[in-house]
SEMIKE-423317 format. One record per residue (C-alpha): x, y, z. Coordinates in pm, whole numbers, plus 50000, padded with zeros to 5 digits. Example, Ala and Ser with C-alpha at 12.3 -4.5 7.8 and 13.67 -1.06 7.14 Angstrom:
# residues 2
512304955050780513674989450714
***
This chain:
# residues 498
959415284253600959865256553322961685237853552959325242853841956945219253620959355194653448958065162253386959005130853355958455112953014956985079352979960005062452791961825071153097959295059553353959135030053185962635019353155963025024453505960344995553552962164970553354963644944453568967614943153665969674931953946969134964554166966024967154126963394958254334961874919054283958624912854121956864886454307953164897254331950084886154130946564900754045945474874154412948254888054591947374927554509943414920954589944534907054877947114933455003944384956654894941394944755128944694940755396944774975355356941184986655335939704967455641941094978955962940995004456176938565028355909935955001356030936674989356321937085021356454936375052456284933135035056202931945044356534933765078556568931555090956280928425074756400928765087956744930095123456668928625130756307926135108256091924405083556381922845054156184923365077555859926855064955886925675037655664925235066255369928655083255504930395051455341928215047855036929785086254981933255081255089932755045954857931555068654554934485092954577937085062254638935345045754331935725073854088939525079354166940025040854195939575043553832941925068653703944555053153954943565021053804944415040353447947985052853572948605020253753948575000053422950005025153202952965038953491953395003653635956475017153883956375021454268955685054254352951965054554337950165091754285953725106554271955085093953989951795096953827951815131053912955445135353803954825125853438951405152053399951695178953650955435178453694957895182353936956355209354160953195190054167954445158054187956385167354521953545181654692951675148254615954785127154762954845149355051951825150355128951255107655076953555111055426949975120055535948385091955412950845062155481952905073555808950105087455923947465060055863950245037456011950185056956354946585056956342945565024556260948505014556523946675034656781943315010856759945744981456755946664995657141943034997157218941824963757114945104948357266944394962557600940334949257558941444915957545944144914757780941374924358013938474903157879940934870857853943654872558104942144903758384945124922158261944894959858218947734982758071947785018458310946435047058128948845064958097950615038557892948445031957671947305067857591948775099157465949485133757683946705149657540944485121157666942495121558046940515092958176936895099158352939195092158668941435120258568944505102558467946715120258229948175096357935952345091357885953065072457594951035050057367953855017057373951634990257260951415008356937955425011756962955544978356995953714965756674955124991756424958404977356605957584939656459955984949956119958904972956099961274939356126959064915455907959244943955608963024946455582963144910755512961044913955211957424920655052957174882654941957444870055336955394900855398952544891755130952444854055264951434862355593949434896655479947294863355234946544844655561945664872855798943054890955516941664853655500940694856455909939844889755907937244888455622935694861355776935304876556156933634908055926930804884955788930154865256103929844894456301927604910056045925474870956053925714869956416924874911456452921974905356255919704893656497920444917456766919494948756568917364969556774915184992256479915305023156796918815026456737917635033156377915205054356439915845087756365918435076856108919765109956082921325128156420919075157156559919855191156596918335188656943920615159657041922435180857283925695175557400927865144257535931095145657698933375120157514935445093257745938665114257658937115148457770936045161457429932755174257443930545169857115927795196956985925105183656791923665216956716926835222256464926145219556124928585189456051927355173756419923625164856326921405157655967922785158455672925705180055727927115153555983926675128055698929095142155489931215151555775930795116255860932035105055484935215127555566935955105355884935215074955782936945082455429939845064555594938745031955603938565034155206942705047055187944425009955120943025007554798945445033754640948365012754862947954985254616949575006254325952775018254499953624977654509953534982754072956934974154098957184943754235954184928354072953624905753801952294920853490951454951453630949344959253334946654935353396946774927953749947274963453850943414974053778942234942653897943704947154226942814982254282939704979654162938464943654296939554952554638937504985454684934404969154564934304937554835935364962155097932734986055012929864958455083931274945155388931364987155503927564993555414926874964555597929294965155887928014996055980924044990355993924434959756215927084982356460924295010256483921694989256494923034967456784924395000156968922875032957041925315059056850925595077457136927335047857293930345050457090931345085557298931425071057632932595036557733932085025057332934285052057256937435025257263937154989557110933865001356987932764961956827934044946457105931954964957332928574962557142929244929157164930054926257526926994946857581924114941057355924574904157280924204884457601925904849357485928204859857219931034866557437933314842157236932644864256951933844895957139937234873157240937854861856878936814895356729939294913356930941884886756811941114889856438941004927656447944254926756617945294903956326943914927856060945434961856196948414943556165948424937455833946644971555760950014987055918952124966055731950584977555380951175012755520954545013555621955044995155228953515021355026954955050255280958725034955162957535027254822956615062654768960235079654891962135053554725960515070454369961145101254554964885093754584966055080054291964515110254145966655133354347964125146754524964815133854888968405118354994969825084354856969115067955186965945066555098966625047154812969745025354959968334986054923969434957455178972424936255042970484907455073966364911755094966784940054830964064962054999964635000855115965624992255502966965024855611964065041455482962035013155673963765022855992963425056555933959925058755917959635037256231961005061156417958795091956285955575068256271956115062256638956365094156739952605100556612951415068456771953085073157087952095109157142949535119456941945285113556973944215087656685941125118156639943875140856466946285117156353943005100256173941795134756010945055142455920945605110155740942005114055574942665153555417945855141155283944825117455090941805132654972944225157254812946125131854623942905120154505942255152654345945295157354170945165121754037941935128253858943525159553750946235142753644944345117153408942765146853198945695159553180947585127753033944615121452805945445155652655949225153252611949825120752560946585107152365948075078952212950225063152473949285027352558946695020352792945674986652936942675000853168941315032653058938955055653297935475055853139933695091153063936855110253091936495139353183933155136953361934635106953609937505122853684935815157053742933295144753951935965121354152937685155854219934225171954340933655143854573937095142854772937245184754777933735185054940934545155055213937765177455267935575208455325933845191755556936725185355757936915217555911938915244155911941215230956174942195198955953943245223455675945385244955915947605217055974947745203155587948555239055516951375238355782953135206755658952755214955316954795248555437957395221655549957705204555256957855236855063961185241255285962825209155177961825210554824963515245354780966055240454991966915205254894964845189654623965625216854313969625209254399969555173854340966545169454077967425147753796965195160153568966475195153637969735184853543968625173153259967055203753100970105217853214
***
């Protein structure tokens, strides 16, 4: 049972962050991290899921949906911010969890982060596909077939079945390519593409402004009596269900929309390969959730006050912004055009941060002995994990191509809210056995910020549903088979106690 819980000491942790020739290259500064960090945060968690939740759950309440989600993300933004500077390694809430929960703990966190990156990859891949195939028809009266760009558990209004998803192929095919030649390449364009994607936010929310129709505000809340709508891919939505309509679908909405807050927590699996991690580490974490937190609250009142929630079901139910625009602001369709173009742009670089912290996180996982030394194996020449890269191309696709971005997106949402909890965990924990080791961000309030971070992220996973936690229980089961099968063969700090 001891070594069921081994942990990792800090000397060790630390050494293993010290620059050397196989390690990986520390190129990144405290601009470079708040940038990957809104790359991260801003994509598909607005630009899609924003409507999902208004249209399904909260309405105009969706506004207060983020201010939650934002709350919850806050609170464990600041012990990750704590671990970040004191653990700077890649590996993000795994190796935090490995040196105050140990090893049992830790894996289940680094299992379950598949969840949040590969996952949250295929999603956010899956609204690249939609917004590709709006402007292809607004710009060049081009439209990819159905069942191309749809998975088999998908049926148009017309009663076309969906194939395979290959636009989404396609791009986790290129960011797949531009990552195995290195994060530095990778952060230059990831700079330039945040840079157009911030600014198509605000000038939708300047040009948005105007349109706002205070109806679509009015009730703010969904009402029980709301009815029921039949979804553009068949699903038919309740509004009599608890988490459907008032308050209920408010924090139901937080739980949806929870995944446009994930990149944030991205920015510490890069620890590695940045620049005094100590200092920048916070800064980057912490800087990035707050400017992407704004632009949320106010994203999301212009979008429901330009388009009736109900919309966002039915022909808004795909390329939701680009269809409010097409729709409810007569002369603006340049801004439909170039916001399909920038979002494009920024669920490109969302993927990219994705797919960075998903190899990040097993190549932790492998030098620890806890997954095979592929996972760890670095290019010759661009020193970055490129099997694992290719790897998780392969398994990333297979959710994009096949699987609805609905469960995909909840799946990647429970994950991570689970991480979150053990990282706040983890922080009392570390202030307990390990009082004195050097800290250069500390949580404030500890323990009442990292208790009530933990509250917030188990009660937006509650309101998941109970279908969400069947399938985190069933690929935690999974994992549970590797670990015991593989994982306590080839530990390294098993064979140490030994």
């Amino acid at each position: 049972m001891s070594k069921l819980f081994a942990k990792k000491q800090l000397s060790v942790l630390l050494s293993e962050a010290s620059d050397s020739e196989k390690g990986l290259k520390r190129t990144l500064g405290a601009g470079s991290l708040i940038a990957l960090g809104i790359g991260a945060i801003i994509g598909a968690g607005l630009f899609v899921r924003t409507a999902a939740a208004a249209g399904q759950h909260a309405g105009p309440a969706v506004t207060v949906s983020f201010i939650i989600a934002a709350i919850g993300c806050a609170l464990a933004g600041l012990c990750y911010a704590e671990f970040a500077s004191m653990i700077p390694i890649a590996g993000s809430a795994y190796t935090y969890s490995y040196a105050t929960l140990g090893e049992f703990i830790a894996w289940i966190i680094g299992w379950d982060l598949v969840l949040e990156y590969a996952l949250g990859a295929a999603t956010v891949a899956i609204g690249w596909s939609q917004y590709l195939n709006k402007l292809l028809t607004n710009v060049f009266n081009i439209t990819i077939p159905y069942e191309w760009c749809h998975s088999p558990f998908e049926i148009s209004d017309a009663g076309v079945r969906g194939i395979m998803n290959v636009p989404s192929v396609f791009i986790l095919l290129l960011l797949t390519m531009l990552l195995v030649r290195g994060i530095s390449g990778s952060a230059i364009v990831n700079n330039i593409i945040v840079i157009c994607k911030v600014a198509i936010v605000i000038l939708f929310i300047f040009c948005g402004w105007q349109f706002i129709n205070p109806a679509n505000h009015t009730p703010f809340t969904i009402s029980p009596d709301a009815g029921t709508v039949t979804m553009h891919n068949g699903h038919v939505v309740d509004y009599s269900n608890f988490f459907n309509h008032g308050w209920g679908g408010v924090l139901r909405g937080a739980g949806v929309v929870f995944f446009a807050f994930i990149g944030f927590d991205a920015v510490s699996t890069a620890a590695q390969e940045t620049k005094n991690p100590k200092k920048n580490m916070p800064i980057g974490i912490l800087v990035s959730l707050l400017i992407c937190t704004a632009l949320y609250i106010l994203f999301s009142f212009v979008l429901t006050g330009v388009a009736p929630f109900k919309d966002f079901l039915k022909a808004g139910g795909e390329a939701s912004v680009a269809y409010a625009i097409d729709t409810y602001m007569p002369g603006y369709g340049w801004l439909s055009t170039l916001i399909t173009v920038a979002i494009l742009a920024g669920f490109s670089s969302v993927i990219l941060v994705m797919l960075l912290g998903q190899t990040r996180v097993f190549y932790s996982m492998s030098n620890d002995g806890l997954v095979p030394p592929v996972f760890s194996k670095l290019h010759p020449k661009y020193r970055t994990p490129y099997r694992s890269q290719w790897m998780f191309f392969v398994f990333t696709c297979l959710f994009a191509a096949f699987i609805p971005d609905s469960v995909v997106g909840d799946m990647t949402s429970i994950g991570t809210l689970f991480a979150f909890v053990l990282v706040c965990v983890g922080v009392i924990v570390m202030r307990k056995n390990n009082p004195d080791a050097p800290r250069a961000f500390k949580t404030p309030w500890v323990p009442v910020v990292p208790v009530v971070g933990a509250l917030f992220c188990l009660t937006m996973i509650v309101s998941l549903g109970v279908e969400n936690w069947s399938r985190l229980f069933v690929w935690l089961g999974i994992g549970f088979i590797i670990y015991f099968g593989y994982s306590v063969k080839h530990s390294k700090a098993r064979k140490m106690m030994d």
